[in-house]
C-alpha positions as CSV (number, residue, x, y, z in Angstrom):
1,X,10.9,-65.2,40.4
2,X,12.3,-65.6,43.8
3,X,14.3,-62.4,43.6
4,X,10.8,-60.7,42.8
5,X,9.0,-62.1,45.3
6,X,12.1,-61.6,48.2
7,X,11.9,-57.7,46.8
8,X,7.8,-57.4,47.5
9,X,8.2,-59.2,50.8
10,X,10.9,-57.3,51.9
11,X,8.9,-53.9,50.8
12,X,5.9,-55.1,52.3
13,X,7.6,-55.7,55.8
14,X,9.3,-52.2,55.6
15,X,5.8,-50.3,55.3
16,X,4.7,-51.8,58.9
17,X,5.6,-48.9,61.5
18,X,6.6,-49.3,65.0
19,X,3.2,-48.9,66.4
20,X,1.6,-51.7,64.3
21,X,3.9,-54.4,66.4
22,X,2.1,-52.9,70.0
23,X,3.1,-54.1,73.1
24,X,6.2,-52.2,73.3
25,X,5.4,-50.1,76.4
26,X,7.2,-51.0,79.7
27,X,4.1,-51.8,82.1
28,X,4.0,-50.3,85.7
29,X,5.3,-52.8,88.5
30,X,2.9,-53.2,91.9
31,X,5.6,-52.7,94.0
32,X,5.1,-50.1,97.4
33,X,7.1,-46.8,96.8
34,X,5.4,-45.8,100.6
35,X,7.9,-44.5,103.4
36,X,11.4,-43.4,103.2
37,X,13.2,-46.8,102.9
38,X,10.4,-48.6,100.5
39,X,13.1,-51.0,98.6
40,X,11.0,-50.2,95.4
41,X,11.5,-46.4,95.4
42,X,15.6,-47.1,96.5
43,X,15.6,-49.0,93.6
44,X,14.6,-47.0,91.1
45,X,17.5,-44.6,92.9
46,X,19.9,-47.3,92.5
47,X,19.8,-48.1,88.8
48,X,19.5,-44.4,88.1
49,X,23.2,-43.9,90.5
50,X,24.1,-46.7,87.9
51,X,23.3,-44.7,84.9
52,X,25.1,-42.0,86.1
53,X,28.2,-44.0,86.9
54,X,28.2,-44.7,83.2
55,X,27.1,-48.3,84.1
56,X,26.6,-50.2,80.4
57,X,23.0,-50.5,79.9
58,X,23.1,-54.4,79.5
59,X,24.8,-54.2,83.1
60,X,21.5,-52.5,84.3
61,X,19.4,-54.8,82.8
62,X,20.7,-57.9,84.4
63,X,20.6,-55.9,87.7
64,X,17.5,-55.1,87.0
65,X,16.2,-58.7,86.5
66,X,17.9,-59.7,89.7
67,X,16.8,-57.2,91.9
68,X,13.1,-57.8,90.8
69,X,13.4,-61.5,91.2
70,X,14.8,-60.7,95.1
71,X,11.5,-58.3,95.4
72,X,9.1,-60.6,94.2
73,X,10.3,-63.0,96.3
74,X,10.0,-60.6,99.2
75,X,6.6,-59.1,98.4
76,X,5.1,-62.5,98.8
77,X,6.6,-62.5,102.8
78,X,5.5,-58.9,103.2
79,X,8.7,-57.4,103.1
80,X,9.1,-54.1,101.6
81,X,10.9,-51.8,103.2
82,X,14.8,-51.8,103.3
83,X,14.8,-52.0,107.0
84,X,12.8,-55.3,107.3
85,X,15.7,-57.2,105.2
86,X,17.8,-59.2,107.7
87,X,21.0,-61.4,107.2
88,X,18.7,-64.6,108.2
89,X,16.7,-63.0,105.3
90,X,18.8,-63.2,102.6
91,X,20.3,-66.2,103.6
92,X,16.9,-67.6,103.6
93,X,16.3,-66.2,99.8
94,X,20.0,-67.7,98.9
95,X,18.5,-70.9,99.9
96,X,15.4,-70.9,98.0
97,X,17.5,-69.8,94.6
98,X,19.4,-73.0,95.3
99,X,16.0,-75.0,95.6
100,X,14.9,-73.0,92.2
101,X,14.3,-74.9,89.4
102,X,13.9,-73.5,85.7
103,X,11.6,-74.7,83.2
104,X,13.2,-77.6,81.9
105,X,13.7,-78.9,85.9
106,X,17.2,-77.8,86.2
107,X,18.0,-76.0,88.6
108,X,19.5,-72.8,88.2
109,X,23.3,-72.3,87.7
110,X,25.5,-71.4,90.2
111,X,27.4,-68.6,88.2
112,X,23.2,-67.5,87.9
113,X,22.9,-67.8,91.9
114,X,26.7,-65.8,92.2
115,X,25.1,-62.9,90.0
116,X,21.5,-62.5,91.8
117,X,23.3,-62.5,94.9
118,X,26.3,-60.8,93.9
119,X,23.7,-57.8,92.8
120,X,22.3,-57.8,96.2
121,X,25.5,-57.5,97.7
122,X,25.9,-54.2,95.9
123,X,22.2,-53.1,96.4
124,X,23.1,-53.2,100.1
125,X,26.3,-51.3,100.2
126,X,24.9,-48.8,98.0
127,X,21.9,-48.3,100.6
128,X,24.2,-48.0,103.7
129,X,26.3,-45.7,102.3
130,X,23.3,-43.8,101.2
131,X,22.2,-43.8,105.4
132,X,18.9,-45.6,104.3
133,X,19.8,-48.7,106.2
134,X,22.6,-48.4,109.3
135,X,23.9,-51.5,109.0
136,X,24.4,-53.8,105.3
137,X,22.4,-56.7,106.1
138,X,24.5,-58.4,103.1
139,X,27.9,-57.7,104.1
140,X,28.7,-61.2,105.5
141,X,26.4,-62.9,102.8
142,X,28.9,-65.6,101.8
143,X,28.3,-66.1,98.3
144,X,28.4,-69.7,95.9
145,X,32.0,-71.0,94.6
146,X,32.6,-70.5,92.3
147,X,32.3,-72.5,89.0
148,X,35.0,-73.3,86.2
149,X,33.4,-74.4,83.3
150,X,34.9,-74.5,80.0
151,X,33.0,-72.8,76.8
152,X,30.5,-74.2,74.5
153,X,32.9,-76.4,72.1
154,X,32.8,-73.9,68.1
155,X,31.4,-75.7,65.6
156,X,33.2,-77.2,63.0
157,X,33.9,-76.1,59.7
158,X,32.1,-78.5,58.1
159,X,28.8,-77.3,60.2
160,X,29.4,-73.9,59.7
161,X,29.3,-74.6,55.6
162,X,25.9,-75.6,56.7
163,X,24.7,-72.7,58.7
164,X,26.1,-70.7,56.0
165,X,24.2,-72.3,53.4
166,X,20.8,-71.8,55.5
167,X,19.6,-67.9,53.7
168,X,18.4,-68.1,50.5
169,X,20.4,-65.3,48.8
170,X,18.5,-65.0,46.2
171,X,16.0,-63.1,48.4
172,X,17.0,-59.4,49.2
173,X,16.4,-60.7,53.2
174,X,18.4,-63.5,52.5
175,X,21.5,-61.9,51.4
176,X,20.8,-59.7,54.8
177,X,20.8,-63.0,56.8
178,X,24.1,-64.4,55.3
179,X,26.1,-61.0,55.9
180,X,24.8,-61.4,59.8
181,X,26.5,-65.0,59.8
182,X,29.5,-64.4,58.0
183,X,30.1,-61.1,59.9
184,X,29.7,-63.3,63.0
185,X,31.7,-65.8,62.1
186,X,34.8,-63.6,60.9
187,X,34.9,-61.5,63.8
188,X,33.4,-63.1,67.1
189,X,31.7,-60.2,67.7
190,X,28.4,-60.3,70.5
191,X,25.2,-59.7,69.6
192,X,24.9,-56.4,71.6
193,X,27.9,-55.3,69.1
194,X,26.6,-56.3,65.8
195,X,23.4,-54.6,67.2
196,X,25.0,-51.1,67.7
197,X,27.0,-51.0,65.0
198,X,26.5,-48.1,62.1
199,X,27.2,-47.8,58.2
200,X,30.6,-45.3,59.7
201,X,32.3,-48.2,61.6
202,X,32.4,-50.2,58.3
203,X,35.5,-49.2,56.3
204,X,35.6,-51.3,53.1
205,X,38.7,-49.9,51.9
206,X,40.8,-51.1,54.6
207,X,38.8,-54.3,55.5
208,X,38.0,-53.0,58.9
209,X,35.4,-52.5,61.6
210,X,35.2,-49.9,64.5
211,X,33.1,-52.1,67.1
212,X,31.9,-49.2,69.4
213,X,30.7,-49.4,73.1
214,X,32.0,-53.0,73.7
215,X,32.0,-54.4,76.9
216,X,33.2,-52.0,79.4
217,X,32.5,-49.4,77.2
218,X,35.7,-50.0,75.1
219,X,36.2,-49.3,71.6
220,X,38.3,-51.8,69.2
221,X,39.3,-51.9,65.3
222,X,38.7,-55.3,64.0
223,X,39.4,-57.1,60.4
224,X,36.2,-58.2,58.6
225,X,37.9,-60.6,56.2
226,X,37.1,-61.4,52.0
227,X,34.3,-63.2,52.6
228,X,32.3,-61.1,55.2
229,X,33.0,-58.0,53.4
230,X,32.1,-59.4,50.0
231,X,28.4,-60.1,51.7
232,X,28.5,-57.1,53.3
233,X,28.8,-54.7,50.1
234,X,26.1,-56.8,48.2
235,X,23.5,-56.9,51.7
236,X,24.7,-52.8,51.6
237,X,23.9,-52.6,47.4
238,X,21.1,-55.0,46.8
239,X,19.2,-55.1,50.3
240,X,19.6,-52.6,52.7
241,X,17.9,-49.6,50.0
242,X,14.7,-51.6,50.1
243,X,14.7,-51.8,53.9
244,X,15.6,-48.2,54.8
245,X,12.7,-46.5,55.4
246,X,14.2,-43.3,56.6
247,X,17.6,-41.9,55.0
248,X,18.7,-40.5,58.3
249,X,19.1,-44.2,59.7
250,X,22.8,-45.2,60.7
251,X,22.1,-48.6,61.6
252,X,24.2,-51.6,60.0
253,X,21.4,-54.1,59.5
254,X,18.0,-53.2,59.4
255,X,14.9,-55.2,60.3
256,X,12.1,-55.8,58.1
257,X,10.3,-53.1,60.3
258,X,13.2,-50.2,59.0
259,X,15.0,-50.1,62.4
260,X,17.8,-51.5,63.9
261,X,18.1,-54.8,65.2
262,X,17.0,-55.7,69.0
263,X,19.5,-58.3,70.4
264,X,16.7,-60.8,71.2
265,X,15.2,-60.7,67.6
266,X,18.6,-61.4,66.8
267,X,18.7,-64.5,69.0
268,X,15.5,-65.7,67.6
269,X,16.8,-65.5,63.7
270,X,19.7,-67.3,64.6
271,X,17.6,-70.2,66.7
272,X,16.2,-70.3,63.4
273,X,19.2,-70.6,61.5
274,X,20.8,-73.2,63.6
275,X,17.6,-75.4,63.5
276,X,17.2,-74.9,59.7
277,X,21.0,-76.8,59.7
278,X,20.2,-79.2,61.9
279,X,22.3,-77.3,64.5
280,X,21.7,-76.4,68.3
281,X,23.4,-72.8,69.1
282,X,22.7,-69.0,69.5
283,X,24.9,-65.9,68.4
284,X,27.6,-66.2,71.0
285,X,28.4,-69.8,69.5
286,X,30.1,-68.1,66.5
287,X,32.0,-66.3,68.7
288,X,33.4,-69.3,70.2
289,X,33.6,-70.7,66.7
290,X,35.8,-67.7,65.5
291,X,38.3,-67.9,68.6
292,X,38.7,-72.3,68.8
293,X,39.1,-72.3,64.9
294,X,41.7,-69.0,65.0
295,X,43.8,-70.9,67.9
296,X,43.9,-73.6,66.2
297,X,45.0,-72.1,63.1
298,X,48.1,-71.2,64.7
299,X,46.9,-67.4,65.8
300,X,48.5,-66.4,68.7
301,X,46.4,-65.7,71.5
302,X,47.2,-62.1,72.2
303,X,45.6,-61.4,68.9
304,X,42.7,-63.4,69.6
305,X,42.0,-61.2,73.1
306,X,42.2,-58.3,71.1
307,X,39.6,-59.6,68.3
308,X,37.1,-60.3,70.7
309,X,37.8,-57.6,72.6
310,X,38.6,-59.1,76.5
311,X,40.1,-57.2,79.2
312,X,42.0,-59.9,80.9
313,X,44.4,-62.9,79.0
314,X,42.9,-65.0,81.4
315,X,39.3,-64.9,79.9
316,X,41.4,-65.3,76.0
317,X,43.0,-68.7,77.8
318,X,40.1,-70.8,78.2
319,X,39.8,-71.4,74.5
320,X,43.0,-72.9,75.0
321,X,41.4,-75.4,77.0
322,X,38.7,-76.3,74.5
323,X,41.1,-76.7,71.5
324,X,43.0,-79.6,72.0
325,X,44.3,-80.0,68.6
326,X,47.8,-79.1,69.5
327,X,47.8,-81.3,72.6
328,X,46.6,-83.7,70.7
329,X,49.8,-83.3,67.7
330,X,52.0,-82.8,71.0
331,X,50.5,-86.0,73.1
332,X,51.0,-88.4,69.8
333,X,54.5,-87.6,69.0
334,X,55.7,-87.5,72.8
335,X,53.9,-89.8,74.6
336,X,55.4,-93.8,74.4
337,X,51.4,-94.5,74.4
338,X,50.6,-91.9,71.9
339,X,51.6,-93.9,68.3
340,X,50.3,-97.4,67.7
341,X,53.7,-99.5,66.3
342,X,52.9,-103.0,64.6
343,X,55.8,-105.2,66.2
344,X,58.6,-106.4,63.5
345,X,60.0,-110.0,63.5
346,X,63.7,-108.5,64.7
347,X,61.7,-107.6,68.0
348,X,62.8,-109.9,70.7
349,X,59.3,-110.5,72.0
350,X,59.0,-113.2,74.1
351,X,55.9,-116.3,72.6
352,X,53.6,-117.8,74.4
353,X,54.3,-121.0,76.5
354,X,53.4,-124.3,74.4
355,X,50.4,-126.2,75.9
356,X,51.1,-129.4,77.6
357,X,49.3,-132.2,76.1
């Protein structure tokens, strides 16, 4: 009965089409494109140089977000043109992003004040060199230190059993949902990755992945492992027919919609997941999950770097600092303080003076 009604609700959400959603148009921003240095219209020039450059678009995007956070701002002082934006300006902007508190009454990060102002920085440079501005207003902008801050701790196995345990595979959907987990969770891949990938990077014969367009634009082979590509070949037999609207799509997963996966919906299933296990996390907490439990399983951390696909050693390392467990081995058997001994009778320890009556 389940199975029948997870095949009619997954049909059912196939047949909605892209323009039933709505809402999906980008919306014209009021920002001034009038005179020759209007920071609205550079803009627009800048992110298109960026495209050019073969910027990654998730690069853009965050630029994007900065760079309209800076212009807001400035819209509400009057400032629109490049040549109105002084050092004392900025400066004065860096300070309010300190002052800036988020939602919850936080305020926001530093590595979040680095990047907004680290984007300027660029903005700048970009403009002088493009003679709309004669001098970089942001050259000497000295920027936050900073921060060293260690990942979110992975979650332990016992707590991924329960994540796992979340989709009900007895609907088509569900088996979907548990094939996103376990893929997740065998490969640390990011969201952005699972996103892009395409029914050609799977190679079930050789228990492999092709993870394309990575970060930097980088390619890398990864394994998928038993379990991942036993729920895999079912989600690919058994669900994925009754999703595909159209034969010609190359998409892994497929939405209840027939198209491939956005990276925020993703984000929002697996809010939902974690809460369903009583568990507080997004998509890039399996990620950690996959490197702190391989480390700790005695994989060597070259390996690890090339799994999740990191440019430097350096960015591999960190998980060294969140999984202890070998300190830990290392600190009780070395350490005088590190083994609790119950004291023997042949131990000449000294007793306690007798009381004076």
């Amino acid at each position: 009965m389940g199975a029948s009604r997870g095949i009619f609700s997954a049909r059912l959400l196939a047949r909605r089409t892209q323009a039933a959603r709505g809402g999906q148009d980008k919306q014209p921003d009021s920002f001034l494109r009038d005179g020759p240095d209007a920071l609205a219209w550079w803009r627009d020039a800048y992110f298109e140089s960026l495209a050019s450059r073969n910027y990654m678009e998730t690069t853009i995007e965050g630029r994007t977000s900065a760079i309209k956070n800076f212009m807001l701002w400035a819209a509400e002082r009057d400032i629109s043109r490049a040549g109105q934006v002084t050092r004392p300006v900025l400066e004065s902007y860096q300070r309010w992003l300190w002052k800036t508190t988020k939602r919850n009454g936080e305020r926001l990060g530093w590595t979040t004040q680095r990047d907004r102002l680290g984007t300027l920085k660029d903005w700048f440079k970009w403009m002088t060199r493009q003679n709309v501005i004669m001098h970089n207003p942001a050259s000497e902008l000295e920027l936050p230190r900073a921060e060293k801050r260690l990942p979110t701790a992975g979650l332990t196995l016992a707590e991924v059993a329960r994540l796992l345990a979340v989709p009900d595979v007895s609907d088509p959907l569900g088996i979907r949902d548990r094939a996103i987990i376990e893929l997740f969770y065998a490969t640390g891949l990011r969201r952005s990755e699972l996103c892009r990938l395409e029914l050609a990077d799977l190679r079930a014969a050789s228990g492999t992945l092709t993870v394309r367009r990575g970060k930097g634009h980088k390619d890398r082979v990864v394994p998928v492992g038993a379990r991942a590509l036993h729920w895999l070949e079912r989600y690919l037999r058994e669900t994925r027919p009754l999703l595909c609207l159209d034969t010609r799509t190359q998409a892994l997963f497929i939405t209840g919609y027939g198209g491939p996966f956005n990276p925020d919906v993703l984000s929002r299933h697996m809010a939902g997941w974690m809460e369903r296990a009583n568990l507080r996390g997004s998509c890039h907490l399996l990620r950690h999950t996959c490197a702190t439990l391989m480390l700790e399983g005695g994989a060597d951390i070259r390996y690890i770097q090339q799994l999740l696909g990191h440019s430097k050693l350096d960015t591999t390392a960190i998980y060294t600092e969140v999984s202890i467990k070998q300190l830990l081995e290392v600190h009780a058997r070395c350490h005088p303080a590190g083994r609790l001994e119950v004291a023997t009778k042949s131990e000449n320890i000294p007793s306690p003076p007798a009381e004076k009556e």
